[in-house]
C-alpha positions as CSV (number, residue, x, y, z in Angstrom):
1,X,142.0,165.0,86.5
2,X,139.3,162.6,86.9
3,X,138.8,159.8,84.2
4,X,135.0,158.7,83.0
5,X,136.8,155.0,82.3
6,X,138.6,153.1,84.8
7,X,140.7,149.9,84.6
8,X,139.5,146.4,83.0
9,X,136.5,148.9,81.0
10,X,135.8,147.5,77.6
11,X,136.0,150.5,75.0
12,X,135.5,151.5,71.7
13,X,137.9,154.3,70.2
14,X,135.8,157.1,68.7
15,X,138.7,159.2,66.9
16,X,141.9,158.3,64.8
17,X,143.8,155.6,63.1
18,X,142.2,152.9,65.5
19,X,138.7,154.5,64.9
20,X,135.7,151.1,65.8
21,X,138.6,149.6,67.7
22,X,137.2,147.6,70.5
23,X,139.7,147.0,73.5
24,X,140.1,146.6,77.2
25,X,141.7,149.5,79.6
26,X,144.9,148.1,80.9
27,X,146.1,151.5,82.6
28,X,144.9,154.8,82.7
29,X,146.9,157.8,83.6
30,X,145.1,160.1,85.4
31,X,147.6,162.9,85.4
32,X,148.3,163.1,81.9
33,X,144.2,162.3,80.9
34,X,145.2,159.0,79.0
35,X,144.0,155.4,79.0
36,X,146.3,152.5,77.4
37,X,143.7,150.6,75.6
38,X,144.9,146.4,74.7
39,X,145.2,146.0,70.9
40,X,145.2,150.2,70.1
41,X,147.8,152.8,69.3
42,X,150.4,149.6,68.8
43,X,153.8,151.6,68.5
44,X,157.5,150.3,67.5
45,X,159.7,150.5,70.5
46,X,163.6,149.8,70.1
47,X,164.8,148.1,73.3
48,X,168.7,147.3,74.8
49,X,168.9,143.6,75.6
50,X,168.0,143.4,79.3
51,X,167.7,140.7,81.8
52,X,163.4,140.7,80.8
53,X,164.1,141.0,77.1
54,X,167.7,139.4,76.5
55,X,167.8,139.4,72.7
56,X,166.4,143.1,72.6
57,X,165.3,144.7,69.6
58,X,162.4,146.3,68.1
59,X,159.2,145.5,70.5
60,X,155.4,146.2,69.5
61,X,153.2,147.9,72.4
62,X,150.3,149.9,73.1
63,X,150.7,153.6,73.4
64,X,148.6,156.0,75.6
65,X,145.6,157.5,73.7
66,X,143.9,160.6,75.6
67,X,140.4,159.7,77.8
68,X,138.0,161.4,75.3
69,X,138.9,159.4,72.4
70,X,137.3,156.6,74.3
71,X,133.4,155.4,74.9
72,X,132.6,153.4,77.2
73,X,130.8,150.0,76.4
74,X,128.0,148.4,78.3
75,X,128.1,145.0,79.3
76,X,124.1,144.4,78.9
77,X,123.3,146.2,75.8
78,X,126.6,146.2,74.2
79,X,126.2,149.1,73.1
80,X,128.8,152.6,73.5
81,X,127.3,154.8,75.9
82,X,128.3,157.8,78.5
83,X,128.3,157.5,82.3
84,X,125.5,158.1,84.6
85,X,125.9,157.9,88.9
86,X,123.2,156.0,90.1
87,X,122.7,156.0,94.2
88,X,122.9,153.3,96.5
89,X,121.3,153.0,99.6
90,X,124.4,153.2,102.1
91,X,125.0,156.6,99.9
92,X,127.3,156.0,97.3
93,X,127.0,155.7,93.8
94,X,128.1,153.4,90.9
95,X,128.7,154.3,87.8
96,X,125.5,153.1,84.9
97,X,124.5,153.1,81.1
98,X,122.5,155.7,80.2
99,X,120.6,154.0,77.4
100,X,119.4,151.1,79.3
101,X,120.5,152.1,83.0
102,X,121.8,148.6,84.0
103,X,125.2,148.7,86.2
104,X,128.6,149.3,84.5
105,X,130.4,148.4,87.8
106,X,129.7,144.4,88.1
């Protein structure tokens, strides 16, 4: 499954208890359709003391939200908007806002 957000994209959640949340992508999981967003979805997670973590206990992280919870912002406008594929010259394409058309891949 293909993903319309990719990696170090700044979001805004669209649906759910973190609805107007603004974050950053710090993973997204392709396979499954989800994107771990910093600061949304925080869940409780009881850990074993390990080497990492050697006192343990209960740990807050981010959870994985699914893809089309998720709007991509624009860096110009700062505004949430959808994807467009704009062509290069050499043939490829990169990825654009559609409400003011500047380039989301910078």
């Amino acid at each position: 499954m293909k993903l319309h957000v990719r990696k170090n994209d700044h979001v805004i959640v669209l649906t759910g208890k973190d609805e107007g949340k603004k974050g950053k992508v710090l993973e997204c999981l392709p396979s499954k359709g989800r994107v771990v967003v910093e600061g949304v979805n925080i869940v409780s997670r009881h850990r074993k003391p390990t080497r990492d973590v050697p006192q343990g206990g209960i740990i807050k992280q981010e959870a994985p939200i699914h893809s089309s919870n998720v709007m991509v912002v624009c860096g110009s406008c700062r505004k949430p908007t959808r994807i467009s594929h704009q062509p290069l010259t050499d043939g490829k394409f990169v990825r654009a806002c559609k409400k003011c058309g500047d380039n989301i891949d910078k």
